[in-house]
C-alpha positions in Angstrom: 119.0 43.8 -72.6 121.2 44.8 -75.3 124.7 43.2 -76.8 126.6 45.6 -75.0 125.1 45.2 -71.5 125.7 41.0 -71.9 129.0 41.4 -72.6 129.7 43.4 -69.4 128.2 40.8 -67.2 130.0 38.3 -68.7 133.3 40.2 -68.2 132.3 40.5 -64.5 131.2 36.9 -64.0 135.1 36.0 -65.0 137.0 38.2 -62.6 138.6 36.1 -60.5 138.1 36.2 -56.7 140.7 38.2 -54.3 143.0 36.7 -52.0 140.7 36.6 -48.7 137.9 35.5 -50.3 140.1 32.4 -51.8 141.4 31.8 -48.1 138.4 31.7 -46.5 136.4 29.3 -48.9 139.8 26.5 -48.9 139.9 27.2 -44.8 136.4 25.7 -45.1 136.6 22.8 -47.7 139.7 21.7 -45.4 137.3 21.4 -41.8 134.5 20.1 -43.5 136.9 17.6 -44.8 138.3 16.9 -41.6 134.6 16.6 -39.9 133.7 14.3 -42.3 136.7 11.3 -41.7 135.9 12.0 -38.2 132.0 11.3 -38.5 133.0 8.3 -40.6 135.9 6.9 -38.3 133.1 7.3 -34.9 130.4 5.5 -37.1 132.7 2.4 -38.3 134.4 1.9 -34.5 130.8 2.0 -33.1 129.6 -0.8 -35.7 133.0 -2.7 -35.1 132.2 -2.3 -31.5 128.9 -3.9 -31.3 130.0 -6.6 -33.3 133.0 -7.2 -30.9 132.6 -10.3 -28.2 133.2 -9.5 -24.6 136.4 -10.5 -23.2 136.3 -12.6 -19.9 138.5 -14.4 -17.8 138.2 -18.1 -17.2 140.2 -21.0 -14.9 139.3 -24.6 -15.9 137.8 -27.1 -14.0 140.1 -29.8 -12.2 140.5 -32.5 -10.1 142.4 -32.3 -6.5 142.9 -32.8 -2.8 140.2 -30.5 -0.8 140.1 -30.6 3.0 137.6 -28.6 4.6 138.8 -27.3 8.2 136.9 -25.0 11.2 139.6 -22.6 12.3 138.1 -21.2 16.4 139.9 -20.9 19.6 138.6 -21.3 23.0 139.3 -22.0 26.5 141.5 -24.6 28.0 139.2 -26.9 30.8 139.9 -29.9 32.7 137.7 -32.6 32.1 138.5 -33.7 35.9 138.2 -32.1 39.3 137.7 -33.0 42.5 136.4 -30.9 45.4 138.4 -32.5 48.9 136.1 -32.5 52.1 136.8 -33.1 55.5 135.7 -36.5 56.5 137.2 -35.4 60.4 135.9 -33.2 62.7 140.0 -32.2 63.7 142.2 -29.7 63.3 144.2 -29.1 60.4 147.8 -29.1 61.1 150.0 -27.6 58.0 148.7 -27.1 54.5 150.9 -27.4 52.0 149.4 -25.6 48.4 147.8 -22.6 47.7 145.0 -21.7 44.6 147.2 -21.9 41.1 150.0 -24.5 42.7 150.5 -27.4 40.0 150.7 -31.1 42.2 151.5 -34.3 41.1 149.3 -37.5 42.6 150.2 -38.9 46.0 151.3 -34.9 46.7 150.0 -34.5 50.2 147.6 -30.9 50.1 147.1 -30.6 53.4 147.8 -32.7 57.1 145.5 -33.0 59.8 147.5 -32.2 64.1 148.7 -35.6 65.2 147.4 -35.3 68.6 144.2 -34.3 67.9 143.9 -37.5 65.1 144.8 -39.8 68.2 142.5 -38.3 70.8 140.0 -38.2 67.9 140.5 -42.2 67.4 140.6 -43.2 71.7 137.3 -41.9 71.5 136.0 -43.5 68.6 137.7 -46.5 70.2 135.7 -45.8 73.6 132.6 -45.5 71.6 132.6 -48.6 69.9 133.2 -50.5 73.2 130.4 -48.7 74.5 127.6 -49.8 72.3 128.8 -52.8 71.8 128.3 -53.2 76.5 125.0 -51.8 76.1 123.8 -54.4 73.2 124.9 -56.8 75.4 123.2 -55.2 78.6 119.4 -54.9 76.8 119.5 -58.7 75.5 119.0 -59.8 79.5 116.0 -57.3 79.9 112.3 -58.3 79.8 110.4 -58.8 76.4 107.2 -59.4 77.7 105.6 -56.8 75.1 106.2 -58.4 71.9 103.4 -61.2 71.7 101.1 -58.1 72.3 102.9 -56.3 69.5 102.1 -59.2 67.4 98.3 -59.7 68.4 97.9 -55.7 67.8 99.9 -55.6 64.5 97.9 -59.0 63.3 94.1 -57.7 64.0 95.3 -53.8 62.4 95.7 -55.7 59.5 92.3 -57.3 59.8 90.4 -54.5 61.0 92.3 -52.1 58.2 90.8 -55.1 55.6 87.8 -55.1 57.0 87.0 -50.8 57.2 87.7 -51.0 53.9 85.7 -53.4 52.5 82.9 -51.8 54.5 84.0 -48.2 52.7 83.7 -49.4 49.4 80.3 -51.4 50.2 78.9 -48.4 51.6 80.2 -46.5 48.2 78.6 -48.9 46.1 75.0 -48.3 48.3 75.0 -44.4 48.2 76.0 -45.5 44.0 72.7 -47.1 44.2 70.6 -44.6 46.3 72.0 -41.8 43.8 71.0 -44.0 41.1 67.8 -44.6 42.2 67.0 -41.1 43.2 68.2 -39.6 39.6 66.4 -42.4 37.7 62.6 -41.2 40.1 63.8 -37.8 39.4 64.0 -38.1 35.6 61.2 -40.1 35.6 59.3 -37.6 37.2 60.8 -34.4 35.2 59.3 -36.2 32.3 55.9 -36.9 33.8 55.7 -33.2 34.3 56.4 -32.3 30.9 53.8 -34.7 29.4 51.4 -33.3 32.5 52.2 -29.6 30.5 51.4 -30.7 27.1 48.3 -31.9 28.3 47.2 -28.7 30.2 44.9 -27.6 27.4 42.8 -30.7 28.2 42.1 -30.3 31.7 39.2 -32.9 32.1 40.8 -36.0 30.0 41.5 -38.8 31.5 45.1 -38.5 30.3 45.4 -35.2 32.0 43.9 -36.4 35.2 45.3 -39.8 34.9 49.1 -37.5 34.6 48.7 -35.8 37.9 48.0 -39.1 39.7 51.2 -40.7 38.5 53.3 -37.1 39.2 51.6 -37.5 42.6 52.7 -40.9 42.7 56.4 -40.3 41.5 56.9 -37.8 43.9 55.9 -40.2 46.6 58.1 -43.0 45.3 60.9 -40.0 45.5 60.3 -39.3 49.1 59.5 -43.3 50.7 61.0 -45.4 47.7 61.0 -49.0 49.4 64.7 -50.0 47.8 66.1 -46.4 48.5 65.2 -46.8 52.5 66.5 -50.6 52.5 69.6 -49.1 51.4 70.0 -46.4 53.3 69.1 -48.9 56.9 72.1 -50.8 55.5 73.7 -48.0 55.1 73.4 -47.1 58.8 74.2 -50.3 59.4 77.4 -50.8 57.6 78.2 -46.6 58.8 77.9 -48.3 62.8 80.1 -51.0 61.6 82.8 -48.7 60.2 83.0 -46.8 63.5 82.9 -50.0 66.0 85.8 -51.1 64.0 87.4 -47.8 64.4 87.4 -48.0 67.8 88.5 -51.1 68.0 91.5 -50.1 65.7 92.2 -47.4 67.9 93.0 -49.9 70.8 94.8 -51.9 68.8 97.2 -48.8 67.6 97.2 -47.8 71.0 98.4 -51.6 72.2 100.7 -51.5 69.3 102.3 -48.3 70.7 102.6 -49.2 74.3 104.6 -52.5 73.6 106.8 -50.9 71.4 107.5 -48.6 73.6 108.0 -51.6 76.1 109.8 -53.2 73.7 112.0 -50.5 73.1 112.5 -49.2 76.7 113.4 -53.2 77.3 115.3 -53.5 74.7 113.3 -54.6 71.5 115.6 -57.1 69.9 115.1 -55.5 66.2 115.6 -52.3 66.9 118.0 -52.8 69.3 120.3 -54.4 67.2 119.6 -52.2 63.8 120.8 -49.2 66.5 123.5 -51.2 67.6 124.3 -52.0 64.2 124.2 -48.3 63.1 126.1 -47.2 65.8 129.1 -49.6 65.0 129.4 -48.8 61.1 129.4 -45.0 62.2 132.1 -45.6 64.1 134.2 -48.0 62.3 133.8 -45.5 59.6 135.0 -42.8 61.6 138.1 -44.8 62.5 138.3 -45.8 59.0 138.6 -41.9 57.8 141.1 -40.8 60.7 143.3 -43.8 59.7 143.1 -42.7 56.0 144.0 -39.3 56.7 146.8 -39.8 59.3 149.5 -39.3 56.6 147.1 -36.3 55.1 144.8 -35.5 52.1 147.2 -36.3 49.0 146.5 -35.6 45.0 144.5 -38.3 43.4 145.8 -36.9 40.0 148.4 -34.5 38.4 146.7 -31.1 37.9 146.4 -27.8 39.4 144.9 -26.4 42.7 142.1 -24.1 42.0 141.1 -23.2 45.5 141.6 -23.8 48.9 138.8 -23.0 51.8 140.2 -23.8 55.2 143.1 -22.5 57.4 145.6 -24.3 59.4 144.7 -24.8 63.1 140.9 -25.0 62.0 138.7 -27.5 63.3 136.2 -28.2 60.0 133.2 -30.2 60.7 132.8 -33.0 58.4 132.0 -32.6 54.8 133.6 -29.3 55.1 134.8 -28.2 51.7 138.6 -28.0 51.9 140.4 -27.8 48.7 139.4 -28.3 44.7 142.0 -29.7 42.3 141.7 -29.8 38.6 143.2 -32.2 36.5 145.8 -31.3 33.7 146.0 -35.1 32.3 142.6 -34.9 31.3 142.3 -31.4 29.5 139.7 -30.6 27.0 138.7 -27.0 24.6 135.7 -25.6 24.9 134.6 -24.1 21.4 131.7 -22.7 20.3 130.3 -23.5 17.0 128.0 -21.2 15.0 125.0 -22.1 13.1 127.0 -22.3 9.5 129.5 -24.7 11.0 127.9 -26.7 13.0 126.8 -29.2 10.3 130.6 -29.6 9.9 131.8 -30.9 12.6 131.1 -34.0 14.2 132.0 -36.0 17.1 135.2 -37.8 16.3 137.0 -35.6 14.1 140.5 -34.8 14.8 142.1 -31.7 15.3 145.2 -29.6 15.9 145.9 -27.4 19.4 148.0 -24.5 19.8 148.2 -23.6 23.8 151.0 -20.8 24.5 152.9 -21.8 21.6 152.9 -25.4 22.1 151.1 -28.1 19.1 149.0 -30.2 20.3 146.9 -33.5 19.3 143.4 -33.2 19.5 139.5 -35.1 19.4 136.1 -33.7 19.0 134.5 -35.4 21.7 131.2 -33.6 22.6 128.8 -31.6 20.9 125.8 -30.1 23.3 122.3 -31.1 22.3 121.3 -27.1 23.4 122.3 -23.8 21.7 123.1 -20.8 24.0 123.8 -17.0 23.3 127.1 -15.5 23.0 127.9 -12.0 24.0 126.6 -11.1 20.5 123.7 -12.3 20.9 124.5 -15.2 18.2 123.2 -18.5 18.8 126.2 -20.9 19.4 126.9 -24.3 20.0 129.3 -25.5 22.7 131.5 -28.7 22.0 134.6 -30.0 23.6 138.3 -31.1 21.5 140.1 -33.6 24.1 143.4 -32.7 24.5 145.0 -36.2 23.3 148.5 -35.6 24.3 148.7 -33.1 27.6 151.7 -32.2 29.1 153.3 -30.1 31.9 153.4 -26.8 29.8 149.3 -26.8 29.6 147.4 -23.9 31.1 143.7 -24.3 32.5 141.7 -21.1 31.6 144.3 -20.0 28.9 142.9 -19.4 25.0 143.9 -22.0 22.8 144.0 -21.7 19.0 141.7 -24.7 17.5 141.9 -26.2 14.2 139.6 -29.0 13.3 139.6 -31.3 10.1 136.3 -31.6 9.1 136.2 -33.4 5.9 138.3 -34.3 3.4 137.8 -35.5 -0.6 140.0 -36.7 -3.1 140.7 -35.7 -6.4 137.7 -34.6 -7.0 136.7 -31.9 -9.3 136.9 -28.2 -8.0 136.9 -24.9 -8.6 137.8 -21.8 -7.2 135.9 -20.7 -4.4 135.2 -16.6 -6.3 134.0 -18.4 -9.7 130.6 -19.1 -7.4 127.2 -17.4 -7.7 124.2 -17.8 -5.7 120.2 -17.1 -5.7 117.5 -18.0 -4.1 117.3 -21.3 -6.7 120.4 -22.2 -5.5 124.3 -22.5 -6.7 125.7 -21.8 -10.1 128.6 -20.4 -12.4 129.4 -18.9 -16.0 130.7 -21.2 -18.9 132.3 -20.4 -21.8 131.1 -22.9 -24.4 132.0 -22.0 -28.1 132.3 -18.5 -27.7 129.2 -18.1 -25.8 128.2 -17.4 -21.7 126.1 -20.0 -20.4 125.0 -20.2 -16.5 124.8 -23.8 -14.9 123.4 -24.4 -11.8 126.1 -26.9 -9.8 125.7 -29.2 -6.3 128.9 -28.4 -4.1 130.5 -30.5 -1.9 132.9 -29.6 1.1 135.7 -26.3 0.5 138.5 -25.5 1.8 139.6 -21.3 1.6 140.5 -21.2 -1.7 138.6 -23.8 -3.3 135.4 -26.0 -3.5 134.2 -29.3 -4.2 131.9 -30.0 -7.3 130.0 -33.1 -7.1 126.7 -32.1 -9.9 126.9 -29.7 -13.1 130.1 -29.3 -14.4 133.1 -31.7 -15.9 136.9 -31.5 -16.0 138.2 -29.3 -18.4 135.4 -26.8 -19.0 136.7 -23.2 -18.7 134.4 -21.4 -15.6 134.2 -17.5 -15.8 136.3 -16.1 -13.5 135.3 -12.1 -14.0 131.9 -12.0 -13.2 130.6 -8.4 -13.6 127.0 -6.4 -14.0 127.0 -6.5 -18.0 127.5 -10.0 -18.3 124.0 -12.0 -19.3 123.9 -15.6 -20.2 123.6 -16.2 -24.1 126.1 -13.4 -24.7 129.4 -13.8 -26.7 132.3 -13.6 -24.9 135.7 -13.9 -25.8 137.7 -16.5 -23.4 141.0 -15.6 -22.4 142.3 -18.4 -20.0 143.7 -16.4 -16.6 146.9 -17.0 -15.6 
């Protein structure tokens, strides 16, 4: 290339560039610019970022009052009733409540006719003097029966003795026969095995001498001189047995005919056991129309759940007539579900609410047996005695319940939320110098809002109150105290 020709391209290398050209290449410097502080500003906040503790809430540990309390209703009960039966067979005059009437005691429920009550007593009356003219009547009759009575009831005794001592002897012979007989039998059982083991050997005298003692046990088996002496005295003893028998049959029979004398003249025992009989009956029978000539009253304040007879009624006696319930003694039936019931205990007090009205209250029975509610949740049933009944109490009514289980203080505690669980057991988050740590913690009674600590943590210490997902234990964290 010539002079010329490098000159030209220099000239052309120096032209400057034109006006869209010049746009375009700043427009570009400016976004690649711009790209660049924002690639630089991402990659310092995500290294400030990882270097950056978590923030998390905490509430210190402190000391305080904590009351644990079971919060239920249930049903109001008496703890009293009493079911009123006829102790006369006479007609009721006027009765004076119906089912849901509130009495106080001495109230008369009901009044038996006044006429009937007096015939009712002449002929108690009557009765009496009757049995007592016919004990006296029977004393002048014969009694020639009872020294038979006594021979008969005397040689019973004997001959019931004597059968069965013969019984048991016989026992003890047929013991012996069997005895005997099993022992021959056994004997012989085994002489028949050796006889076997000898069968290859025909001719020897062991063989041959075998057979002559099977031949002799099975004699001894069939006319054994001790088995026969027993059985003779078994015969014997068997005759025995039956003679007495019979003899005991008279006797029973003798026995029977002069109590039957005795009674048809009027056996002095029995007589006056009967007689005696005859006159509590009716004392008592004059007794109850006496008792209830002024009526059936209330034993007790409380409420009348039912009444089963009308007036002009004749009940026989122990006819069920009327059931009160008592309002002074007045419990709450509750039941208890598995969590609570190792919280209450017999003894505890507790408060009543019963249409609006506060009331005093006493765990004072907890059932040894767990039923099914309508759930199908096992429950306990226990009873809070009402300590301080009055008039304005309900029987059947739902009453609020609130029982103070158990009560600490100023001990440490936290908030009930700050606690974790797993299957090792209780624990909460720490922050200690910047840093999560998990420690596992033995809890005592709580109340709603707060628990006791009795293991794994001291006053002061700041528990994590913000438990999430991301935190881990080891982590730093960043404690901000919560308000």
């Amino acid at each position: 290339m010539n002079q010329k020709e490098l000159n030209t391209n220099e000239k052309k290398k120096r032209e400057p560039m034109d006006k869209a050209k010049k746009k375009k290449v700043i427009r570009r410097s400016i976004l690649g610019g711009i790209a660049l502080v924002i690639v630089l500003f991402i990659v310092i906040n995500s290294i400030a970022a990882s270097n950056m503790a978590a923030v998390v809430y905490t509430t210190p540990v402190t000391r305080d009052d904590v009351e644990q309390i079971l919060s239920t209703s249930g049903l109001v009960k008496t703890q009293e009733s009493k079911t009123y039966f006829s102790d006369v067979a006479v007609e009721i005059g006027q009765i004076n409540v119906t089912a849901g009437d509130s009495v106080k005691a001495g109230d008369a429920l009901l009044t038996y006719d006044a006429d009937a009550l007096a015939e009712a007593k002449q002929l108690a009356e009557l009765k009496l003097q009757s049995n007592e003219g016919g004990y006296e009547s029977t004393l002048y009759k014969d009694n020639k029966y009872i020294s038979e009575l006594g021979e008969a009831n005397i040689n019973l005794e004997v001959l019931e003795q004597q059968i069965t001592d013969c019984e048991n002897y016989v026992k003890e012979l047929n013991k012996k026969i069997k005895d005997k007989q099993d022992a021959l039998a056994y004997e012989g059982a085994l002489l028949q095995i050796s006889l076997i083991d000898w069968s290859d050997k025909p001719g020897s005298e062991e063989y041959e001498n075998l057979q002559k003692l099977v031949q002799l046990n099975a004699y001894e088996q069939q006319h054994n001189a001790d088995i026969e002496a027993w059985q003779n005295e078994v015969t014997e003893y068997q005759n025995k047995i039956a003679a007495y028998k019979e003899y005991k049959a008279e006797m029973k029979s003798q026995k029977s005919a002069s109590e039957n004398g005795s009674l048809d003249n009027g056996g002095k025992s029995q007589l006056e056991a009967n007689t005696e009989i005859e006159k509590i009956s009716t004392n008592e029978t004059l007794a109850n129309i006496e008792k209830v000539e002024n009526g059936v009253t209330a034993d007790f304040d409380g409420v009348v759940t039912e009444v089963s007879v009308v007036e002009g009624s004749v009940p026989t006696a122990g006819t069920k007539m009327i059931t009160l319930e008592s309002t002074e003694k007045v419990k709450i039936e509750i039941s208890v579900s598995k969590y609570d019931l190792e919280k209450i205990a017999v003894g505890q007090e507790a408060e009543i609410t019963i249409a609006g009205n506060p009331y005093k209250g006493t765990v004072s029975k907890i059932n040894g047996m767990a039923t099914t509610n309508s759930s199908g949740a096992a429950v306990v049933g226990a009873d809070i005695q009402i300590d301080n009944p009055d008039d304005n109490i309900f029987l059947g009514v739902e009453a609020k319940v609130t029982v103070h289980t158990a009560k600490a203080e100023q001990v440490l505690v936290v908030p009930m939320e700050v606690i974790n669980s797993d299957k090792e057991g209780d624990f909460v988050y720490v922050a200690e110098n910047g840093v999560l740590v998990k420690k596992r913690i033995v809890v005592g009674i709580s109340s709603d809002n707060f628990c006791e600590i009795k293991e794994g943590l001291e006053e002061g210490e700041q528990v994590v109150s913000n438990v999430t997902s991301g935190l881990e234990e080891g982590m730093a964290v960043t404690a901000v105290l919560q308000e």
